[in-house]
C-alpha positions as CSV (number, residue, x, y, z in Angstrom):
1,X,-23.0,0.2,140.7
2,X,-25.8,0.4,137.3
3,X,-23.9,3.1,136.5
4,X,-20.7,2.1,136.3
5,X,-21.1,-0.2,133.5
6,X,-22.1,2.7,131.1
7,X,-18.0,4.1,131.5
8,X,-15.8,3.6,128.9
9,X,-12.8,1.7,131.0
10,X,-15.1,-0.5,132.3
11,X,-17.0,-1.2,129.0
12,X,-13.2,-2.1,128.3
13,X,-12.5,-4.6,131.1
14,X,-16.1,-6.3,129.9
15,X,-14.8,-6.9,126.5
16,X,-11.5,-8.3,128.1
17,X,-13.6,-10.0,131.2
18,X,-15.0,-12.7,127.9
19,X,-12.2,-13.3,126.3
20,X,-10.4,-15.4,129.1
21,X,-7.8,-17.0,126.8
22,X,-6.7,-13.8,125.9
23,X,-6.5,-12.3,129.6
24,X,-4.5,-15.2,130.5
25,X,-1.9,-15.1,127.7
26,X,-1.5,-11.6,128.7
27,X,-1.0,-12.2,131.8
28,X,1.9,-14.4,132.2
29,X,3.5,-12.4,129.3
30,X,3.4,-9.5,131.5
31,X,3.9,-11.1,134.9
32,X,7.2,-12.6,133.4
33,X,8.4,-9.4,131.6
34,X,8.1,-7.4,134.8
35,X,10.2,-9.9,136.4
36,X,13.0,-8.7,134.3
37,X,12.6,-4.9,134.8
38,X,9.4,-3.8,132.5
39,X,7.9,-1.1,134.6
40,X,4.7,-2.2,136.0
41,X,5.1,-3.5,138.7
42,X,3.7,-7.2,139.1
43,X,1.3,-5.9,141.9
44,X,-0.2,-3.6,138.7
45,X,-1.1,-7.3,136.7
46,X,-2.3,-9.1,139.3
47,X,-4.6,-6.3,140.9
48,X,-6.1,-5.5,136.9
49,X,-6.5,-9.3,135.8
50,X,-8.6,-9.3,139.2
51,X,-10.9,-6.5,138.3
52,X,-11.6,-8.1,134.8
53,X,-12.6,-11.3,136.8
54,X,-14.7,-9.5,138.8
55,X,-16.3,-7.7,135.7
56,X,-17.1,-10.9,134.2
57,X,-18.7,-12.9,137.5
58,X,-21.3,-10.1,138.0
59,X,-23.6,-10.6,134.7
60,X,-26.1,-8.3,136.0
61,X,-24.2,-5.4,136.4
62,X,-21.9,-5.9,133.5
63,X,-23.7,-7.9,130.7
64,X,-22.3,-10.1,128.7
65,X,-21.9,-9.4,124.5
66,X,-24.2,-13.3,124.5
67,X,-25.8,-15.5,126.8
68,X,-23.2,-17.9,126.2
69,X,-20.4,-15.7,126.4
70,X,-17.0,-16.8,128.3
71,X,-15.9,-15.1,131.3
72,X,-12.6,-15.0,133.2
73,X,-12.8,-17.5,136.0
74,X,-11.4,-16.5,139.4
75,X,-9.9,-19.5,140.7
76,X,-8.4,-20.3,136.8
77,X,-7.1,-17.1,136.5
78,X,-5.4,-17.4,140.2
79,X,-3.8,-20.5,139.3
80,X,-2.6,-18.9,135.7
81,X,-1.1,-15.6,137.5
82,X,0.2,-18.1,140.3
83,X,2.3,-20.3,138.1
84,X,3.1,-17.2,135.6
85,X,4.7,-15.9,138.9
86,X,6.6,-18.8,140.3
87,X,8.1,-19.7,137.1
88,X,9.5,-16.1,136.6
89,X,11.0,-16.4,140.2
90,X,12.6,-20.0,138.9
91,X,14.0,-18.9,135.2
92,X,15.7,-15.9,136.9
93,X,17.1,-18.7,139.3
94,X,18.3,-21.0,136.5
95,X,19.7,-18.1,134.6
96,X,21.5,-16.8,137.5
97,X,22.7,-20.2,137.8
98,X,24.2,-20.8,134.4
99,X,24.7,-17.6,133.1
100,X,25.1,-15.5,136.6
101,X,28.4,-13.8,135.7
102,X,27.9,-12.3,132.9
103,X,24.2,-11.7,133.0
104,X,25.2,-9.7,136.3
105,X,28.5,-7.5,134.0
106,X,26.0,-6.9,131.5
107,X,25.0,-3.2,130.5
108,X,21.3,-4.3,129.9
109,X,21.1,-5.4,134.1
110,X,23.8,-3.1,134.7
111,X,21.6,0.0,133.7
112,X,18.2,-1.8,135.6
113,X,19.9,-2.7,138.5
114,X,21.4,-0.4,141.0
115,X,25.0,-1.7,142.5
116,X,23.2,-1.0,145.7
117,X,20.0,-3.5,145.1
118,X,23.3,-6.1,143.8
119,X,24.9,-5.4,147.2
120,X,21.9,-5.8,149.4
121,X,21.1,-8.9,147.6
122,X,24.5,-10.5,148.3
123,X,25.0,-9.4,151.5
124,X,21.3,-11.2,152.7
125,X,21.7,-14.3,150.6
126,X,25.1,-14.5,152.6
127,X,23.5,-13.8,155.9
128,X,20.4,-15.4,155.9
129,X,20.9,-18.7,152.7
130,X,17.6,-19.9,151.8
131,X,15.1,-18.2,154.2
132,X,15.7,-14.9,152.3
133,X,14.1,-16.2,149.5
134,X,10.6,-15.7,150.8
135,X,11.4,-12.3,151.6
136,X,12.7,-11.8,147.9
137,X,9.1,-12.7,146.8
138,X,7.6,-9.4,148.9
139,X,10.2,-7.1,148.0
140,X,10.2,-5.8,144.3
141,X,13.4,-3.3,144.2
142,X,15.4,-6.5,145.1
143,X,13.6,-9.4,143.7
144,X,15.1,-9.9,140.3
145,X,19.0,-9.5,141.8
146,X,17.6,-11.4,144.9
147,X,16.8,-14.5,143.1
148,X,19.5,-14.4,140.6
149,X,21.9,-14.4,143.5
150,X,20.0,-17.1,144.7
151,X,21.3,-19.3,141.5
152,X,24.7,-17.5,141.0
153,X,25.7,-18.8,145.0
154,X,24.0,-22.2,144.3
155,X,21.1,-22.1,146.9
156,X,19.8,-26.2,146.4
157,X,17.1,-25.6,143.9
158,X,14.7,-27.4,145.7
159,X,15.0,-25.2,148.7
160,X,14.7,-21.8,146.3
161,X,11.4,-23.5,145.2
162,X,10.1,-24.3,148.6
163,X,10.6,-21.2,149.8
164,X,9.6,-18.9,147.0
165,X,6.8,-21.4,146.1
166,X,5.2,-21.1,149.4
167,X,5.5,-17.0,149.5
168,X,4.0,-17.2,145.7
169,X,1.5,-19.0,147.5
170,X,0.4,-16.6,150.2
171,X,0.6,-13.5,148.3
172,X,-0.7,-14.0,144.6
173,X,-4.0,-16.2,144.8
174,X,-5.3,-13.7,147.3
175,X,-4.3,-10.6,145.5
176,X,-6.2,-11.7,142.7
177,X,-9.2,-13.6,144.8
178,X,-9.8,-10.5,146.8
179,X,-10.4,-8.3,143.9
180,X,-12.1,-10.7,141.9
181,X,-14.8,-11.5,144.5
182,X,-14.5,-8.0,146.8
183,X,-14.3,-5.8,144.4
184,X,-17.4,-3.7,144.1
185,X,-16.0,-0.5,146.8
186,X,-12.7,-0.4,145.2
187,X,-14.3,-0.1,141.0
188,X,-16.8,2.8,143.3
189,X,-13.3,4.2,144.2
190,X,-12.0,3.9,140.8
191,X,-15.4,5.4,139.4
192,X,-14.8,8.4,141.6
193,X,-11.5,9.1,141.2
194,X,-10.1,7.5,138.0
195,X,-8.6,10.4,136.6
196,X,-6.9,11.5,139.7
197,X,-5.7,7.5,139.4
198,X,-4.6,8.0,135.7
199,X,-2.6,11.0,136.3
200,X,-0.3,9.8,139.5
201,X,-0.1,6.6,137.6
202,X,1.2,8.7,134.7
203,X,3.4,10.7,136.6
204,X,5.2,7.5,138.2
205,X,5.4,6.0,134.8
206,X,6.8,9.0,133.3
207,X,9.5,9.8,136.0
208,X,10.8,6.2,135.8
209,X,11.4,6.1,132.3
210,X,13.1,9.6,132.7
211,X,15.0,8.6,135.7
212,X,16.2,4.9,134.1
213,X,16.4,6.2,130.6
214,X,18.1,10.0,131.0
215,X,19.0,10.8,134.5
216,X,20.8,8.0,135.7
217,X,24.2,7.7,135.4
218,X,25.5,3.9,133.7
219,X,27.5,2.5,136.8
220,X,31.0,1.0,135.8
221,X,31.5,-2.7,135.9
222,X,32.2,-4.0,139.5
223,X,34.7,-7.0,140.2
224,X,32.3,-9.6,141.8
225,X,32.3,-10.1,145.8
226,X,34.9,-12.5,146.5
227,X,32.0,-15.1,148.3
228,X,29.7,-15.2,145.1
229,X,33.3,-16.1,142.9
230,X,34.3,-18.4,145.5
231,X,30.5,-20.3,145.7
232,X,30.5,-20.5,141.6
233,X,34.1,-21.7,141.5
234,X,33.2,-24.5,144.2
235,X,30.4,-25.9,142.5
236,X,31.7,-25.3,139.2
């Protein structure tokens, strides 16, 4: 592992490993921006910020710039991309709970979000109310329209935080933990393989912005199901 701190993207995630504020700023920007359909997936954020903490907890294979120099801590930085997380999940709720209706019409979601993501959304909310929630959290093609539904239909906010909060629960913290504290054969893979990494990651950033961007077709504005109007009309 000596060697390993001599490479250039790891000489990076030292510099980034003591400047905690700054890691953690970054992170709930990013968290809450790929909750809205910036293309790195949340998995991506949670996964790096846990290799920086696990840069900056080994000293002696990665040392620090001082002695005294601050390092990202695990369990902080769990708690940071936890809550950076769950209040994404709830300020999609809210919106889709004030402004559901014409969030949903406009061309900004309308070119993000397939009418087939919209349509699975409904039709689970509709089948399975609050429980579908926690499977929301686990499932990132349907998350954002997922949990605006939830607030557009009126799902008892207490409920939608229950739910979510516990699924936020069991898969964030450990994503992050698990790198931060296990992370020694997977910065070996990385060392090995990092430009194989680079290039599918590349290639699958590439081909979305072409797909989203160029080869997609703008879908027209849909009439909304006849159970989301009636559930906003009843409560409204």
């Amino acid at each position: 592992m000596e060697e390993l701190g001599s490479d250039a993207v790891f000489q990076f995630m030292l510099g980034l490993a003591h400047r905690p504020l700054s890691v953690y700023a970054a992170v709930v920007i990013m968290l809450t921006l790929s909750s809205f359909g910036l293309p790195v997936p949340e998995e991506v954020t949670l996964l790096s910020a846990g290799f920086i903490a696990h840069v900056g907890r080994n000293p002696e294979l990665y040392p620090p710039p001082t002695p005294d120099a601050l390092v990202v801590q695990p369990y902080v930085l769990a708690v940071v991309c936890t809550l950076a997380v769950f209040w994404s999940d709830v300020l999609i709720y809210w919106l889709g709970r004030r402004f559901g209706i014409p969030i949903r019409r406009s061309r900004f979601v309308r070119r993000f979000v397939s009418k087939k993501a919209w349509t699975k959304a409904e039709a689970w909310v509709e089948r399975y109310g609050v429980r579908v929630c926690w499977v929301f959290r686990f499932m990132p093609g349907v998350r954002f329209p997922g949990h605006l539904t939830c607030g557009l239909v009126r799902v008892p906010f207490w409920q939608f935080c229950l739910a979510d909060g516990i699924a936020t629960l069991v898969s964030v913290p450990t994503q992050v933990l698990l790198i931060a504290f296990y992370g020694e054969e997977i910065l070996r893979f990385l060392k090995e393989f990092k430009l194989v990494v680079a290039v599918v990651i590349g290639i699958a950033i590439i081909g979305f912005v072409v797909w989203r961007f160029f080869l997609r077709r703008p879908e027209a504005p849909t009439a909304q199901p006849d159970q989301v109007a009636r559930s906003t009309t009843c409560e409204e």
